[in-house]
C-alpha positions as CSV (number, residue, x, y, z in Angstrom):
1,X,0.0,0.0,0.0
2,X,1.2,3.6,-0.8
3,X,0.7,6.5,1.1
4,X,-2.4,7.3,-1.1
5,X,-3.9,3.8,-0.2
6,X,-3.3,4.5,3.4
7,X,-5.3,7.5,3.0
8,X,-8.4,6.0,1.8
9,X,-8.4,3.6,4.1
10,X,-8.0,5.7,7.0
11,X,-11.0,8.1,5.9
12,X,-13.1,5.2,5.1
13,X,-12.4,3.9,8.6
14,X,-13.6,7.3,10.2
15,X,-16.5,7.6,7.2
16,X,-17.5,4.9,4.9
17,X,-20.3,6.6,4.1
18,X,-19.0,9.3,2.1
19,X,-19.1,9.6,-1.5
20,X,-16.4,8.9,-3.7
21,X,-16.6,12.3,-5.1
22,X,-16.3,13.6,-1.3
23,X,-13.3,11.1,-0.6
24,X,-11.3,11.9,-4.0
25,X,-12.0,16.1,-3.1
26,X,-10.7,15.4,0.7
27,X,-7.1,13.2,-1.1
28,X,-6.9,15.4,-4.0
29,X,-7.5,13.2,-6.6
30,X,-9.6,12.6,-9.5
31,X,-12.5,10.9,-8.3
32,X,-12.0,7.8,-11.2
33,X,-8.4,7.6,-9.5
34,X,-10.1,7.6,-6.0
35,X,-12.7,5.4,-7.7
36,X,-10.3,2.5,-9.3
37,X,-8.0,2.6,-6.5
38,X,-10.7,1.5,-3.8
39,X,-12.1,-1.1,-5.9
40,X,-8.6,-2.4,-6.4
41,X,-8.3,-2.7,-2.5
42,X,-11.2,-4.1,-2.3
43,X,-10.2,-6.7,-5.1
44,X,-6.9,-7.3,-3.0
45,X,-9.0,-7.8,0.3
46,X,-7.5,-5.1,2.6
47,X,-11.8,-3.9,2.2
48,X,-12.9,-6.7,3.3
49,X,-16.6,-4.6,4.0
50,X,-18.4,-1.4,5.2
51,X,-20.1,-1.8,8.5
52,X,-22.4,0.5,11.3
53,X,-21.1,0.5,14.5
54,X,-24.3,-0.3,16.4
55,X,-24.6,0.0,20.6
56,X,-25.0,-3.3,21.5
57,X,-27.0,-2.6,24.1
58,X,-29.6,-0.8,21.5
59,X,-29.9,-4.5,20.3
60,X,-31.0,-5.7,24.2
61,X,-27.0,-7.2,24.8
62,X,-26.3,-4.7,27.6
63,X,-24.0,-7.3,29.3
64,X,-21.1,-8.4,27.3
65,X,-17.9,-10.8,28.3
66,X,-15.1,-12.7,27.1
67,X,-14.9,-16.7,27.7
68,X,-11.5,-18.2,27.3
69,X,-11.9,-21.7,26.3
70,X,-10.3,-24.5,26.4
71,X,-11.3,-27.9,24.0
72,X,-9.7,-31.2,24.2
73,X,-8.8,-33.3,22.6
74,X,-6.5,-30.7,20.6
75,X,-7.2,-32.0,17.2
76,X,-8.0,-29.8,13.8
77,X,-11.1,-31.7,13.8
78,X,-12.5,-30.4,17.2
79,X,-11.1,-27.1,16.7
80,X,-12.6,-26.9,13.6
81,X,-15.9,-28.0,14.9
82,X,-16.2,-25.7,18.0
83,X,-15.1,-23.2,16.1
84,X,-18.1,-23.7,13.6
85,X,-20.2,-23.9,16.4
86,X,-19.6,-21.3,18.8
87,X,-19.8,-19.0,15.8
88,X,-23.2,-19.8,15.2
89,X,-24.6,-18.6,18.3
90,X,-26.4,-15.9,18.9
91,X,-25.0,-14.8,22.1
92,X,-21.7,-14.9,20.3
93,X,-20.2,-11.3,18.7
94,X,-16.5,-12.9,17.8
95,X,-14.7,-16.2,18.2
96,X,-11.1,-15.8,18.4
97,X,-8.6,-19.0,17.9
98,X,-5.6,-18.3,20.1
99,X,-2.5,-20.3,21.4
100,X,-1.1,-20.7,24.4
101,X,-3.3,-21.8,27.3
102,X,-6.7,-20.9,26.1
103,X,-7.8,-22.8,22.6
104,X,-10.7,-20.2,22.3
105,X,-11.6,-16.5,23.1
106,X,-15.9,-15.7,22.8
107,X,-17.4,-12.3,22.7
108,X,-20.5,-13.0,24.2
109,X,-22.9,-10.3,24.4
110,X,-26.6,-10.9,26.2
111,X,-29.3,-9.3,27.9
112,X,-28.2,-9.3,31.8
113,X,-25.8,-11.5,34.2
114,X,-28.7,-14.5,34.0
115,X,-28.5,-14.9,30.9
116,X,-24.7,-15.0,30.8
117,X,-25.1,-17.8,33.0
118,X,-27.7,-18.9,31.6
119,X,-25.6,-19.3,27.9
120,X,-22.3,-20.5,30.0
121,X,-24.4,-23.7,32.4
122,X,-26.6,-24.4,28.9
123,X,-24.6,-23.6,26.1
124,X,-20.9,-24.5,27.0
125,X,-20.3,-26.8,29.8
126,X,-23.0,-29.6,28.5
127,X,-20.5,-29.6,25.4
128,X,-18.3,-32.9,25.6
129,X,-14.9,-31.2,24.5
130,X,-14.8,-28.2,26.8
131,X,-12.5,-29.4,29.3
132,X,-12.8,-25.9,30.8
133,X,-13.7,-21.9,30.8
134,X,-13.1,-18.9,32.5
135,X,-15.3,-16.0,31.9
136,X,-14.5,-12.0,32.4
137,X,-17.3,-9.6,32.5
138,X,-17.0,-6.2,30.4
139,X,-17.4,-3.0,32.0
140,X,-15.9,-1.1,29.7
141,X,-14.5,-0.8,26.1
142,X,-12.3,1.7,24.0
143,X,-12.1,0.7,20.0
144,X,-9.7,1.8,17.6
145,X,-12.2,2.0,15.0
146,X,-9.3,3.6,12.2
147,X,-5.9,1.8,13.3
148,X,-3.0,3.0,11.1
149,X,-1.1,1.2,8.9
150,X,2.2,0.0,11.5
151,X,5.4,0.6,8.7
152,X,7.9,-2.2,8.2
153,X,10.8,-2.2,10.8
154,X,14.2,-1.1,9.2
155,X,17.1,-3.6,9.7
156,X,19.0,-1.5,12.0
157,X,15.9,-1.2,14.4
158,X,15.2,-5.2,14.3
159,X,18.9,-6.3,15.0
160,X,19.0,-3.7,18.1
């Protein structure tokens, strides 16, 4: 990506609603350069999508957590399968696949603390390859909503 692509992306981040016409005025460019150039990043999947940011508790999930998970036995086949699964819930916002001593990290968002437990007695620990879960309540949450582009390190920097 060139410094132009970074653009883009970054006002898109903070806007995706506004016009190409509006985007290629605030870059500068012609808006069939502004034009071409975001349909090539979308060909080359850096936009991957253009989303609202809803409140989740707007949508009755005013309680949200994260459950670290742990499935055995570790095999791409369970993995797989859990991972399938968990996705499919409705309590659950993301499903993260991590290493190290958790398998699994759920965003779970519901409507109060019974139904958290509700979704973690019902929902998790009658499954047969959870050998285990630890769950952390969310109070609060910051979002980067527009991260920047992190440059390459030089060779200098990575041998220091």
């Amino acid at each position: 990506m060139d410094e132009l692509d970074s653009a883009i992306v970054r006002l898109l981040q903070t806007d995706a609603r506004q016009s190409n016409r509006e985007l290629a005025r605030r870059l500068g460019v012609a808006p069939s350069t502004c034009l071409e150039r975001v349909r090539a990043l979308t060909r080359r999947g850096v936009i991957r999508g253009y989303h609202a940011d809803i409140d989740p508790a707007a949508l009755n999930r005013s309680v949200q957590a994260m459950v670290s998970v742990q499935v055995r036995p570790l095999s791409r086949e369970v993995i797989d399968a859990f991972k399938q699964s968990a996705a499919e819930l409705p309590e659950v916002l993301s499903v993260f696949v991590l290493a190290g001593g958790d398998d699994f990290l759920l965003h779970v968002a519901v409507q109060d603390l019974d139904h958290l437990h509700a979704f973690l007695l019902d929902r998790l620990s009658k499954r047969r390859e959870i050998a285990g879960f630890r769950t952390s309540v969310i109070f609060q949450q910051v979002h980067d909503t527009a991260p920047a582009r992190l440059e390459q390190p030089s060779a200098k920097a990575s041998r220091e």
